[in-house]
N, C-alpha and C positions, 0 to 999 in steps of 0.2 A: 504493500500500500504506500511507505515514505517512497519507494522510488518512481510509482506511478505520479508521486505529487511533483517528484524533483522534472517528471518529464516534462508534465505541465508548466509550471514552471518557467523552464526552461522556453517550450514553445512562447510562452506567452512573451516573454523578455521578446522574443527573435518578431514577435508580430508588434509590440510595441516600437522599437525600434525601426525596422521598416516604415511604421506607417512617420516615425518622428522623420526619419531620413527623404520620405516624400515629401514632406512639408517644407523642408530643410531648400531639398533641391528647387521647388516652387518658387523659391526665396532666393536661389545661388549663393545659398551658403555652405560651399563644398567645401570650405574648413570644420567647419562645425559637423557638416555628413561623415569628413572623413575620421574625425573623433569617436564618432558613434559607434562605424565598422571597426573601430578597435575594441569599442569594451567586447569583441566576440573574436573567436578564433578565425584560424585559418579558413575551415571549411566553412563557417556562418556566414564568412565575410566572402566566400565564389557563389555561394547560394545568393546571399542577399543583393551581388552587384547584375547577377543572373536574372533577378525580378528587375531590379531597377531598368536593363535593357530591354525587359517584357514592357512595365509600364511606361518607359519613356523612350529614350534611342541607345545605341549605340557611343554616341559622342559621351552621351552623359557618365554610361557604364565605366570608360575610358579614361576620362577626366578624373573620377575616384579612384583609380586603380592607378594613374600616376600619382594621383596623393599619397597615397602608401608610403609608409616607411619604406625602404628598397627589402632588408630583409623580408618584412611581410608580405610584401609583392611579388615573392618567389615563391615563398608558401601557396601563396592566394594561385598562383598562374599555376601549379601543379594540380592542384583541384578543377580547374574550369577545363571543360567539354573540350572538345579537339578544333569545333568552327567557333568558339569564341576564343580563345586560343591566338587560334589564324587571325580572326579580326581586329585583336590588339597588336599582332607583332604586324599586321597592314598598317597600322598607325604610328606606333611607339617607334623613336630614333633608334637609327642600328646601334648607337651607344649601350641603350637602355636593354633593348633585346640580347646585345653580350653578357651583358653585368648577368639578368636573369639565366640566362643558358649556362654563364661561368659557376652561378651559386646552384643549378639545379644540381640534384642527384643525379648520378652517370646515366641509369636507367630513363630515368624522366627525361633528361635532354636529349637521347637517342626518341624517345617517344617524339617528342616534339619535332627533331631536326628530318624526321620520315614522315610527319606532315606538311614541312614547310616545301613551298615550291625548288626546282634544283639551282637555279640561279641565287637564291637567298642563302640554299646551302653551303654554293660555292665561294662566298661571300667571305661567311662564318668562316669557313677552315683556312682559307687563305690567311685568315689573322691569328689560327690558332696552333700553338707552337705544334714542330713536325713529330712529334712521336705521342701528343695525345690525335693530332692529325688521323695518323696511323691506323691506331685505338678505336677513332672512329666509325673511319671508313669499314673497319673490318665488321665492326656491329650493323653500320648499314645496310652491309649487305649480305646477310642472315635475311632467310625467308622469312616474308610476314606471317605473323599466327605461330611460329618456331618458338621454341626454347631459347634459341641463340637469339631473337627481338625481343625478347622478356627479361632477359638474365641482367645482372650487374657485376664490372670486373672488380667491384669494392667488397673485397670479402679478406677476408685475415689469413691467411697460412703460416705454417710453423711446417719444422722438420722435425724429423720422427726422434733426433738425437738431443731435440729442446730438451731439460728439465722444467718442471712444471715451474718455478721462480724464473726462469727464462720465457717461456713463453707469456708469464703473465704479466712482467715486463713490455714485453714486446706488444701485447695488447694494449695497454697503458698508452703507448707512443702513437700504434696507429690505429687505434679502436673509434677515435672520432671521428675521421675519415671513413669507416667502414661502415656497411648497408649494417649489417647486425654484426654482434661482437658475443653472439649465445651459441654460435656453431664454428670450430677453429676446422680448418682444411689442414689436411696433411700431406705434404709434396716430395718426391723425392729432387734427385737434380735436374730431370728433367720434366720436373713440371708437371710428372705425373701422380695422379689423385691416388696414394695407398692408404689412405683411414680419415676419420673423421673422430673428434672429438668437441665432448661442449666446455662451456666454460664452468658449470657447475663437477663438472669431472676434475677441473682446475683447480678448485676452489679447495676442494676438501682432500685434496690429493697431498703428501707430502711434498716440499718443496724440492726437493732432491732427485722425487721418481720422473722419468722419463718419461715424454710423450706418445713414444712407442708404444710404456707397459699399460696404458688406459686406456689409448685410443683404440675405435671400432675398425677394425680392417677389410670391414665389408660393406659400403655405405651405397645408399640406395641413391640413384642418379638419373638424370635426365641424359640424353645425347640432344648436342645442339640444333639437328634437324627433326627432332619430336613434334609435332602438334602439339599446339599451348591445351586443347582440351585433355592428350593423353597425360601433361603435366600436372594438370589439375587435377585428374585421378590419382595420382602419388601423393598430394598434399591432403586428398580427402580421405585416402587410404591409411597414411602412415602417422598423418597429425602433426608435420614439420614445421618450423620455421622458415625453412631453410632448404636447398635442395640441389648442389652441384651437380652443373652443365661443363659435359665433357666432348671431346670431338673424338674421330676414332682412334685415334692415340691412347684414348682415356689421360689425355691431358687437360686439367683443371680451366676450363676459358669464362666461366663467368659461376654465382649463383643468382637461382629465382628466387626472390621471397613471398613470403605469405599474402603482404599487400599487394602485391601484382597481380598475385591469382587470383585473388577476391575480387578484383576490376574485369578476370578472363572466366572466374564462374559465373561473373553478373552478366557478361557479355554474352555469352554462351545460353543460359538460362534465358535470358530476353531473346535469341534469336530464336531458341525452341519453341516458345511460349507463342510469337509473333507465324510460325511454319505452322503449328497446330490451330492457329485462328486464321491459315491462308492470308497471311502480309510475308511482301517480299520485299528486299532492299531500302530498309531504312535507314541503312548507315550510321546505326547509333546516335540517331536525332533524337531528342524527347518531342515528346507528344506535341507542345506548344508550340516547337521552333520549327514545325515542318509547317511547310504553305496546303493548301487546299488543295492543287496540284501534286505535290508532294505524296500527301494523302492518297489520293486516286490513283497515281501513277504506281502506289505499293500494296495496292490494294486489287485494283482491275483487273492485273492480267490472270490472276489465279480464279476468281469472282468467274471469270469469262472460260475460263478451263473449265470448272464446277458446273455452266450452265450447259456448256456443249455436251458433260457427260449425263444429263438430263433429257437430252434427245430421243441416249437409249432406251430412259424409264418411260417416256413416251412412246416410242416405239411397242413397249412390253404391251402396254396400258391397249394400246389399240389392237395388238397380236390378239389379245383377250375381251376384245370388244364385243363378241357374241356371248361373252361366256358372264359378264356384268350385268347385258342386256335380261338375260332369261334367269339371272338372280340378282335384285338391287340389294337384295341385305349385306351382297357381299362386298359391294364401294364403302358401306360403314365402316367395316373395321380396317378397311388397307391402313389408313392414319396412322391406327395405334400399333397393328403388326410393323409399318417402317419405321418408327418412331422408337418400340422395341427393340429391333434390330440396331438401330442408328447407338442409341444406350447403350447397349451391349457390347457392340464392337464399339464404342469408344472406353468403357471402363476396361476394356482388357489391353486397349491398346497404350491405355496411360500408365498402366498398371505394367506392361513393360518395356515400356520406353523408360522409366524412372527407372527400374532393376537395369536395363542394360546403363544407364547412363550412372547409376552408384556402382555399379562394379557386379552386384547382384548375382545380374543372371551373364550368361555366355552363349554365344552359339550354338556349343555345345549341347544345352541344355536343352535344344527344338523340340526334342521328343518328349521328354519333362512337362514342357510350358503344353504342350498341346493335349496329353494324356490328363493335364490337371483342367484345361477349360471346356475339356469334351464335358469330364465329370462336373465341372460346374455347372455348364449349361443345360446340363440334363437334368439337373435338380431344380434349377431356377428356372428354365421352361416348364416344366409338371407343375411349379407352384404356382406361376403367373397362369397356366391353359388352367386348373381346376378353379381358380376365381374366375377366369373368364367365362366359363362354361355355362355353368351356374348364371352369372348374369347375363347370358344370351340368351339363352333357355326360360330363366325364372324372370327377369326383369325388362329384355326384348321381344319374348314371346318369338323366338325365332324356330325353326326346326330343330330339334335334335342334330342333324347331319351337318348343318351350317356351322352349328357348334363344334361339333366333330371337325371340321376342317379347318376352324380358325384354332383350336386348340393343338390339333397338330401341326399345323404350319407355326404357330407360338412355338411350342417344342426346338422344329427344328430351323427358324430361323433365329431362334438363340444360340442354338448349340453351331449354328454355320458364324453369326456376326463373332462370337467369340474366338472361334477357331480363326476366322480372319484380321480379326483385333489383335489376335496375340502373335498369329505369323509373318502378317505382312512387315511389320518394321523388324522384325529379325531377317526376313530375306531383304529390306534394301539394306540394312549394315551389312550384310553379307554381299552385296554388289556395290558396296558403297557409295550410297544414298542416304543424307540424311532420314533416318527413323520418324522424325518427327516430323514429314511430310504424310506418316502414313496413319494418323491421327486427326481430330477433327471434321471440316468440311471434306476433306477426301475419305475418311471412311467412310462418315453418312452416305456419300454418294453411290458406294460401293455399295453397302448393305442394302439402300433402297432399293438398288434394281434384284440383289439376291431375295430380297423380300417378297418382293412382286411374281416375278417367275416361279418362287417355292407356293407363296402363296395361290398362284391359280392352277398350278402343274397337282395340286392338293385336290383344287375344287373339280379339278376333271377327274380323280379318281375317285370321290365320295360322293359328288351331287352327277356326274357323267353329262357335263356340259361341256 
């Protein structure tokens, strides 16, 4: 309950302020605004100058953001989105844009400097001495979405012949420079990665013992050309901080940390979520800062797939257009039998698309996943056809036989949308295809016309229409 208060709180302070700060700017007292974005952190203050460009322009957003202590304006510019970002260093003097790229974090200025146009890049390095130069270029070009575009070469190494007063030393000197100072790498002379140890191994170790006799010899690593998603599986799997990025050498070239991957599970998670609701290419815009075109243009062309494969279920509809005719009772329930199926095949399909993407389930498992949603849907088709029957019967006053075929087509157009809820995103991972294309609007689509066909290929054997 205290902490539900402190959230409150909290909110409230961050809504008061904004609204002082609108008042402020009304006035052009960007002294007094820029005081206010101080009593808040780093991230209050990318949020709050984020609204400010919602409710007013961009100039204004800009204007505050050169107020900035310089310190804080490097904080501030690591939190803000990748197209505000662009549209500050479109404005701010290439002076200003150094200073911030110089005080970023390694990782973050690589982020940045693979947004900025190549001309701006070329700019940058020209002025910046030749062997961080170097350094550079070689992270730049590590594939996007890799290991090696995530990583950071700010990490601590020690040799396996340190004593623990030595290495803790040695931490001491360059541990402020370093991304984290809780996971020490161990190298031999060539750079290559043989164990890993923490600092709390450090701590409680005699001063004397060796780095050798504590450290892990077998540490769990990324290779620099991994997919940032297979990266993020290591971090959710193992619980790290931390995670040395090796080339095939298995030579030490950078580590990923925790807060990266939480920016590459957020990225990740929102693409899925956006494929299961049929939106494509938003390019990590928020909701507000895409235009109305925008909108449409990530929206339409899947919308427009969806209705083409609607042609078919019209097609079905009229294959069976003698067979509706000579029973109306049976257009009532088409709704709830597609509509059944559509549910069905999408709980099975989110149900493993979340296991494959925790680690869960595997390929392997095809026959598993299918042997367990046969058995489900057979129990959960019996339960939904014996209430339906009953109210066909008892409360429609329909035939016996009509009942009989919407009950068995219940049956087994559960027992089919499940089977194809839970197969199909195992077969596109397996042809690699995103899974989460094969959820949402594209199951429904699917199950509708499986419903349909099951549905009357029923009523030709029970009612002989």
């Amino acid at each position: 309950m205290e902490n539900s208060n402190i959230v409150i709180d909290m909110d409230q302070a961050y809504d008061e302020s904004i609204e002082k700060i609108y008042d402020l700017l009304e006035e052009k007292k960007y002294f007094r605004c820029r005081d206010e974005l101080l009593k808040h952190n780093e991230v209050e203050i990318a949020e709050m100058l984020v609204d400010i460009r919602r409710k007013f322009d961009l100039q204004r957003m800009v204007v505050l953001f050169r107020a900035l202590p310089k310190d804080v304006a490097v904080d501030v510019f690591a939190e803000l989105s990748t197209d505000d970002r662009l549209d500050i260093i479109d404005i701010i003097t290439d002076p200003e844009l150094k200073y911030i790229l110089d005080e970023l974090d390694f990782d973050d200025m690589i982020d940045v400097l693979e947004e900025l146009p190549s001309n701006i890049v070329n700019k940058i390095l020209d002025k910046t001495p030749k062997s961080e130069r170097k350094l550079i270029n070689t992270f730049l070009k590590y594939k996007e979405d890799s290991a090696g575009s995530l990583m950071t070469p700010d990490y601590i190494n020690l040799s396996k012949n340190n004593t623990v007063r030595e290495a803790l030393d040695h931490i001491k000197d360059v541990g402020l420079d370093s991304e984290t100072i809780y996971t020490c790498y161990v190298l031999d002379m060539g750079r290559k990665l043989i164990g890993v140890v923490s600092l709390k191994s450090l701590v409680i170790s005699p001063d004397n013992t060796l780095v050798a006799d504590i450290m892990h010899d077998d540490p769990v690593v990324a290779h620099v050309d991994d997919d940032q998603e297979e990266v993020s599986e290591l971090f959710t799997r193992f619980g790290y901080l931390a995670i040395p990025v090796v080339d095939n050498e298995f030579r030490l070239v950078g580590i990923v940390t925790v807060d990266d991957i939480l920016d590459v599970i957020e990225e990740e998670t929102t693409e899925d979520i956006e494929r299961m609701g049929g939106v494509i290419d938003t390019q990590d815009r928020e909701y507000l800062d895409m235009s109305v075109f925008q909108h449409v243009r990530a929206r339409l062309p899947w919308l427009f797939l969806l209705m083409c494969s609607y042609f078919i279920t019209g097609g079905i509809l009229q294959t069976f257009e003698d067979a509706m005719s000579a029973v109306i009772a049976l257009v009532i329930y088409m709704p709830m039998l597609m509509g059944t199926g559509g549910n069905s095949g999408s709980q099975s399909s989110t149900l493993v698309i979340r296991g494959m993407a925790t680690g869960e389930l595997e390929l392997r498992d095809f026959i598993k996943v299918m042997w367990k949603e046969i058995r489900v849907g057979v129990i959960v088709g019996i339960c939904l056809s014996i209430l339906n029957y009953f109210r066909i019967v008892y409360l429609d006053h329909n035939p016996p036989l009509v009942a009989l075929t919407v009950c068995v087509s219940m049956i087994l157009i559960v027992i089919i949308a499940k089977l194809i809820g839970s197969m199909l995103p195992m077969l596109a991972k397996k042809i690699g295809i995103d899974p989460a294309l094969m959820a949402g609007p594209m199951m429904a689509s699917i199950t509708d016309m499986i419903s349909l066909c099951t549905y009357f290929i029923m009523a030709g054997l029970f009612l002989h229409i």
